[in-house]
C-alpha positions in Angstrom: -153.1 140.6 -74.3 -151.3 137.8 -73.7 -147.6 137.6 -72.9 -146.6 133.8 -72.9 -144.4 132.8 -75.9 -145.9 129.9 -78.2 -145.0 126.9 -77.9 -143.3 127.1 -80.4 -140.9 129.9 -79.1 -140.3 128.0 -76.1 -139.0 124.9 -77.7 -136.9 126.8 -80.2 -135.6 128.5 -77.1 -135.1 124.7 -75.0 -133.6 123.1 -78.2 -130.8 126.1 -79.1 -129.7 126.3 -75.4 -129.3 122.4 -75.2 -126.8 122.7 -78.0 -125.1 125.7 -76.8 -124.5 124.3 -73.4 -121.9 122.0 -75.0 -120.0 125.3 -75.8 -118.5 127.1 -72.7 -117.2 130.7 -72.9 -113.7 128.4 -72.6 -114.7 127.5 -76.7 -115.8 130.7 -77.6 -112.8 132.8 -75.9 -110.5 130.1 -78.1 -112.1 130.7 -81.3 -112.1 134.2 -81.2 -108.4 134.3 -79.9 -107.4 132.0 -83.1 -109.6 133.8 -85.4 -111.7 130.7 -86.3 -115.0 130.0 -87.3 -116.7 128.1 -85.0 -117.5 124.8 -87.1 -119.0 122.8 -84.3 -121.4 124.8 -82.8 -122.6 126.1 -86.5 -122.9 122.6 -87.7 -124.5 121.3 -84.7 -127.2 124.0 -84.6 -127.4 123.7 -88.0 -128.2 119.7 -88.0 -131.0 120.2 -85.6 -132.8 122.5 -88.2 -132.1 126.1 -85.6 -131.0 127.7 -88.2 -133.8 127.0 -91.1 -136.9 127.7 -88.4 -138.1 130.5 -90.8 -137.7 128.3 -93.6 -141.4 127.4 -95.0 -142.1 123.9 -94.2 -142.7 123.3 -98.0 -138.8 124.2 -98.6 -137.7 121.9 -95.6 -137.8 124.4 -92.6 -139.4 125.0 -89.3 -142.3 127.4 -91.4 -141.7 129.6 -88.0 -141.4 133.0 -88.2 -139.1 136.4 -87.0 -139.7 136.0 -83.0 -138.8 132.4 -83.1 -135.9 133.2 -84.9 -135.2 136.2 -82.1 -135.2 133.3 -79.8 -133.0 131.4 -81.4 -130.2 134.3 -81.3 -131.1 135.5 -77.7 -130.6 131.9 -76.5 -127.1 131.4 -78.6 -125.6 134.6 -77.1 -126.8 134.2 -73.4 -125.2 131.0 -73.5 -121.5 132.9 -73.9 -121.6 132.7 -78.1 -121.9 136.5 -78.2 -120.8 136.8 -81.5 -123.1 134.5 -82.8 -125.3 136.9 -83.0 -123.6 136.6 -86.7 -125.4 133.2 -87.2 -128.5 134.6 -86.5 -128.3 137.6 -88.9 -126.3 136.8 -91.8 -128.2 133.6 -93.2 -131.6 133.6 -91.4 -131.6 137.1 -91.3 -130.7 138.3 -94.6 -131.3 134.9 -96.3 -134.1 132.9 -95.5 -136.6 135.6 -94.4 -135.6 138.0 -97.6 -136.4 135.2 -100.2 -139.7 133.8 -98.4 -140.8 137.4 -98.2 -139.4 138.7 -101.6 -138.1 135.7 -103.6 -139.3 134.5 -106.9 -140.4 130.5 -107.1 -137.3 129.8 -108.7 -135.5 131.2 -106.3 -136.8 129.6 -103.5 -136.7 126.4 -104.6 -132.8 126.6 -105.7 -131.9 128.5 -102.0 -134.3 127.4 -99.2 -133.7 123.8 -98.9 -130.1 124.5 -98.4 -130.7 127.0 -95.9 -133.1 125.0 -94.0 -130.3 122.2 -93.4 -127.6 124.8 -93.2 -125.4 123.9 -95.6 -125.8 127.6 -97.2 -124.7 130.8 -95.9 -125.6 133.8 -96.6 -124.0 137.6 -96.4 -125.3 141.3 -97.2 -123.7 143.7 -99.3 -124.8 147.2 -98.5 -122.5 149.5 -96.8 -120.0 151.8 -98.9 -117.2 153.6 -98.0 -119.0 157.0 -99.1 -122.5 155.3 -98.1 -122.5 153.9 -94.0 -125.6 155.8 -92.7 -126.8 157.1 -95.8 -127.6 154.4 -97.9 -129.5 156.5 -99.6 -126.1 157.6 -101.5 -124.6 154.0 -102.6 -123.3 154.3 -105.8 -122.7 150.2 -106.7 -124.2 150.1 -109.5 -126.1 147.9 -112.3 -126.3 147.7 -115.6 -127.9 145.8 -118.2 -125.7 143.4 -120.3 -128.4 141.4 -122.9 -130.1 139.0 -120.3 -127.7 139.7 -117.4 -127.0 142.3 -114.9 -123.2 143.5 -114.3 -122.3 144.7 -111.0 -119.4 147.5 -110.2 -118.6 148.9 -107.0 -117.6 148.4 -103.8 -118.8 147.8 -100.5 -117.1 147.6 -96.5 -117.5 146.2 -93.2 -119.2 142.8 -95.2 -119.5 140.1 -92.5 -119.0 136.6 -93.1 -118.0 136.7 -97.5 -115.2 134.1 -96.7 -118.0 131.7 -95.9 -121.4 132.8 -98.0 -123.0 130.8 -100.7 -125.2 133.5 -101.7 -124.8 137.3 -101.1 -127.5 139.4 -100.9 -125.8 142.8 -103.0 -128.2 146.3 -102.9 -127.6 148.1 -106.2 -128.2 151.6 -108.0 -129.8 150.9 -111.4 -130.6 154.5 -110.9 -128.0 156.6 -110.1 -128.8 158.6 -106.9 -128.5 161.8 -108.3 -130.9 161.1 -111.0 -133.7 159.0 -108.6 -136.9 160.9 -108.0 -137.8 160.3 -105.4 -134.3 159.4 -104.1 -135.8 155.7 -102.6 -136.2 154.8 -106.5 -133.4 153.1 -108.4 -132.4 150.4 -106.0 -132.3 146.8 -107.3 -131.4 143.8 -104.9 -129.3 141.0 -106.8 -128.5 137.6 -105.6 -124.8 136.5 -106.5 -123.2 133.0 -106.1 -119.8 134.7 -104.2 -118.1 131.0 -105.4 -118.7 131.0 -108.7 -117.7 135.5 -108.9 -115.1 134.7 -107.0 -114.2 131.6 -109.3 -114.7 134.2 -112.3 -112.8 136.9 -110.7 -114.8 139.4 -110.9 -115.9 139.3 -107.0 -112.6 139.7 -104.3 -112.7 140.8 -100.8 -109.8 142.0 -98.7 -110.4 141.0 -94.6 -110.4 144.0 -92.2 -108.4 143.5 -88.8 -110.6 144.2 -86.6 -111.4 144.5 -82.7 -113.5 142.1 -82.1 -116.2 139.4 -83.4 -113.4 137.4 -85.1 -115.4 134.0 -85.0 -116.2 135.9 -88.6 -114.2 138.2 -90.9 -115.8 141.6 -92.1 -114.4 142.4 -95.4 -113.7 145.4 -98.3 -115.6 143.5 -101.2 -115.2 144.8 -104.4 -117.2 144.3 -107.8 -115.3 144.1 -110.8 -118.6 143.7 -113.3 -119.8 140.3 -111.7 -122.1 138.9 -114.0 -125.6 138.4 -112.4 -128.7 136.9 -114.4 -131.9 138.9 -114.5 -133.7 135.6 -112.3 -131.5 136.8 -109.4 -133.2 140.2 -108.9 -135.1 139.6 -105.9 -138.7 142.2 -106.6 -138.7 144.3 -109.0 -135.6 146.2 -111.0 -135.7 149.6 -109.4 -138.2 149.3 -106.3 -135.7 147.6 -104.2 -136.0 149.8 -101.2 -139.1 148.2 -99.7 -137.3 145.0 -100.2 -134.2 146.5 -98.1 -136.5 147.8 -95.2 -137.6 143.7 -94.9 -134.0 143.1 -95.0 -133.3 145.9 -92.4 -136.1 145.5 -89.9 -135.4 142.2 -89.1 -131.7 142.6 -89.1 -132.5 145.8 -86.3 -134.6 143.0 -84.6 -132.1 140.3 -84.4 -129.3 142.5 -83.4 -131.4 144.0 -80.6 -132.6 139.9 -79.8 -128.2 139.3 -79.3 -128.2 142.5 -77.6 -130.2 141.0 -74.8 -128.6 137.9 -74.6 -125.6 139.4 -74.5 -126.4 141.3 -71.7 -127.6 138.0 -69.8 -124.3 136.5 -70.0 -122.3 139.2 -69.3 -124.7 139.5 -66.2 -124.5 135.6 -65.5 -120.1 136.3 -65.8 -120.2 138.9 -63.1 -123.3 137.7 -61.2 -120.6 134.5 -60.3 -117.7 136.6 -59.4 -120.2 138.5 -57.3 -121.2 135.6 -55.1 -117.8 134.0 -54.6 -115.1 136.7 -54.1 -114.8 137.9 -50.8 -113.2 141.0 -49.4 -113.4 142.9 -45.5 -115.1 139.5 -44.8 -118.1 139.2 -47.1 -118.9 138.8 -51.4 -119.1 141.8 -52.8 -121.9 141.2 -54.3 -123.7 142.4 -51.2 -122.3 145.7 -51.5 -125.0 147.9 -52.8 -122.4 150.3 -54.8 -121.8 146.5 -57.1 -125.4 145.3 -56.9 -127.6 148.0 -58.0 -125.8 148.8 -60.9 -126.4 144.7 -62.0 -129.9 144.6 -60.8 -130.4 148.3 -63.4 -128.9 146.6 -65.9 -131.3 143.3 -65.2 -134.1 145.6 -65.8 -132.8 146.9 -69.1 -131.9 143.4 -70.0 -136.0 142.6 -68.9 -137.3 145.4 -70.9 -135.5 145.3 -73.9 -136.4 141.7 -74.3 -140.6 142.7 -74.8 -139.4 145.3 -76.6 -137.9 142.7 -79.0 -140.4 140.1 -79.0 -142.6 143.0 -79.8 -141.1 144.3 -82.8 -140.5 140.2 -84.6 -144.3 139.9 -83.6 -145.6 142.3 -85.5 -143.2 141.7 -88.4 -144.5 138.1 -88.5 -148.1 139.6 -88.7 -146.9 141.8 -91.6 -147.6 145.1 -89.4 -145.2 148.1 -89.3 -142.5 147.5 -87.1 -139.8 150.2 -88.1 -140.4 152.1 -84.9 -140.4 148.9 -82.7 -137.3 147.8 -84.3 -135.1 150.8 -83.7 -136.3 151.2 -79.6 -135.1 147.6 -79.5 -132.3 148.1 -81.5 -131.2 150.8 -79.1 -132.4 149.2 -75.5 -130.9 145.8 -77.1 -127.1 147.6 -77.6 -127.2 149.3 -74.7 -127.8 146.9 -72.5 -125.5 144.7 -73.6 -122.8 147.7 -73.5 -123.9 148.4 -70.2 -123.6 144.8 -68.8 -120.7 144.4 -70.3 -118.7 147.5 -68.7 -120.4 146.7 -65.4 -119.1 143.2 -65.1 -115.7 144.3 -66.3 -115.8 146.8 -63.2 -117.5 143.9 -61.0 -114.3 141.6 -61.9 -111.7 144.6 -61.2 -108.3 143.9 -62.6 -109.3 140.6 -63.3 -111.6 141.3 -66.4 -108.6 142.7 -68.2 -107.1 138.8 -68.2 -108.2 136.3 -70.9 -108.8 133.9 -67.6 -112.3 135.5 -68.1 -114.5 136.3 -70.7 -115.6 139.3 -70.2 -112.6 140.9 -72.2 -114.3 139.0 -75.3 -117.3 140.2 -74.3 -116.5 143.9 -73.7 -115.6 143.8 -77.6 -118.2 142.0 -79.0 -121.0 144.7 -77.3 -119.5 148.0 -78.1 -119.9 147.8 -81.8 -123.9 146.9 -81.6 -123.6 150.8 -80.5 -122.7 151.1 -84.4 -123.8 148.2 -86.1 -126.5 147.7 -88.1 -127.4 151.3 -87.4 -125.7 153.6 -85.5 -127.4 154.9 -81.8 -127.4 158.4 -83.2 -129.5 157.3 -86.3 -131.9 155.3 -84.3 -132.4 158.2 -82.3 -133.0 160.7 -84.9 -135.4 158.4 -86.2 -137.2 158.5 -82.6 -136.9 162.1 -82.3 -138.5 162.8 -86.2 -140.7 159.6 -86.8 -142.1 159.2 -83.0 -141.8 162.8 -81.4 -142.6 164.2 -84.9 -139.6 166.7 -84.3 -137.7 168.3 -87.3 -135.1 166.9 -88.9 -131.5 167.6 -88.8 -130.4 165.7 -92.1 
């Protein structure tokens, strides 16, 4: 067993964290205080190829595969890009590693190369208003028009529309009601957002929102958008093993930010710790400060094999599902954790923008919800590991 990343890993991990040390938490506080996407650090990562490393190299991309790409996240968030967690998930995540697994010829061919050189984005249409947890009971549905699909529905809490090429939309062509068994009847469409929006048949409406405002999460709503039959990705009506190759590695990602997170939260109140002083000494050499970072360090430790675990065996086509939910979990936690102990390391002044822990206190808490909630990922530990009943 050996537990040295590949080289290849490691140089993902050296050439992400020379570009993100050109952004400070100073850039990162700005754009989320001005609600703006953060154009230079996207476009410089994307220019050095980090964002197309599990693009196959015949398609212009690193040919890498899920842990490099966990990397690649972990790195961007230690460095103070929290949020960008968001980069990681939306078009590597949900793009690139969906259509190299799943994706027809055609499909590859039109997408990849753009997502390699990041000039495309990607989002993922899947949570309803009547559907979060249960996405089981999505009613968006599709229907057949000659060649085409058309698309009616709606869908919430969509991240990053206002910039994706390509949206990933998870369909009943079955309704739910109907589907035996109830996995059957889901159908994964791609659909250019520009040219639905263009057509208006696609609109979104932005959600104001706590945090993570580098990139909006919308209401998006489908108005019979026109989608050819080549943009199914798998087969019409066995979509749901295509969603779990969506899901696992989004669970994977998010736990990989989760970590990193948690690093910089640490490296924020780790500082603060050293330098201020009161009765005479840093307070970081008060034990009642210092053991509750040096827990959370182990978390932080932990969480991380967890991770690299769970992209490993996704990359050698194994079952991960249980991997990825304990890393999910330990990934969110931590980052929770760190977060709310270097706000209470920092005292009154983590409640001032001077620091950036106030960002980062926002950014963590909703990885306690998103992409699955903790109470989901525990039930699935409790039924699927512990082999308890269930309660749903």
């Amino acid at each position: 067993m050996d537990f040295e990343l590949p080289e290849t890993a490691l140089a993902v991990r050296d050439g992400v964290a020379a570009v993100a040390k050109k952004y400070d938490n100073a850039y990162w506080s700005k754009c989320e205080e001005e609600h703006r996407f953060p154009t230079e650090v996207f476009t410089d990562l994307a220019d050095g190829g980090w964002f197309g490393i599990s693009v196959p190299e015949e398609y212009g991309g690193g040919g890498q595969g899920l842990l490099e790409l966990a990397v690649a996240n972990e790195t961007l968030c230690a460095s103070g890009g929290t949020a960008g967690t968001f980069f990681y998930i939306t078009t590597p995540g949900f793009g690139a590693m969906t259509l190299t697994r799943h994706g027809t010829e055609e499909q590859k061919q039109e997408i990849l190369p753009g997502l390699a050189a990041g000039r495309t984005q990607f989002c993922l249409a899947l949570t309803e208003p009547d559907a979060g947890s249960n996405a089981i009971a999505i009613s968006t549905a599709a229907r057949r028009d000659g060649d085409d699909w058309l698309i009616k529905g709606q869908k919430i809490w969509i991240s990053n529309v206002e910039n994706a090429d390509w949206m990933v939309a998870v369909t009943r062509t079955i309704p739910a009601a109907d589907a035996k068994p109830r996995t059957n009847g889901f159908t994964l469409f791609l659909i250019d957002v520009k040219e639905a929006l263009a057509a208006g048949t696609l609109s979104y409406t932005p959600i104001p929102k706590m945090g993570s405002n580098i990139l909006k999460s919308s209401q998006v709503f489908f108005d019979d958008v026109r989608v050819p039959a080549r943009n199914v990705i798998g087969e019409v009506d066995a979509g749901f093993g295509v969603l779990w190759d969506v899901l696992n590695p989004e669970r994977i990602l998010a736990a990989s930010g989760g970590v990193g997170s948690a690093e910089a939260a640490l490296d924020v109140a780790v500082a603060y710790a050293k330098e201020r002083e009161v009765f005479g000494r840093q307070i970081g050499a008060n034990q009642g400060l210092q053991f509750p970072l040096a827990q959370i360090k182990a978390k932080a430790e932990l969480g991380r094999l967890m991770t690299y675990k769970a992209a490993w065996l996704f990359d050698q086509g194994k079952p991960c599902g249980n991997e990825a939910n304990v890393a999910k979990l330990t990934g969110a936690q931590v980052a929770w954790e760190a977060a709310d102990q270097a706000f209470q390391t920092l005292g009154g002044m983590a409640y001032s923008k001077e620091y950036p822990i106030e960002r980062m206190f926002r950014d963590a808490r909703i990885g306690k919800n998103i992409p699955v909630s903790e109470q989901l990922v525990l039930a699935h530990i409790g039924t699927q590991m512990l082999g308890l009943p269930k309660s749903y």
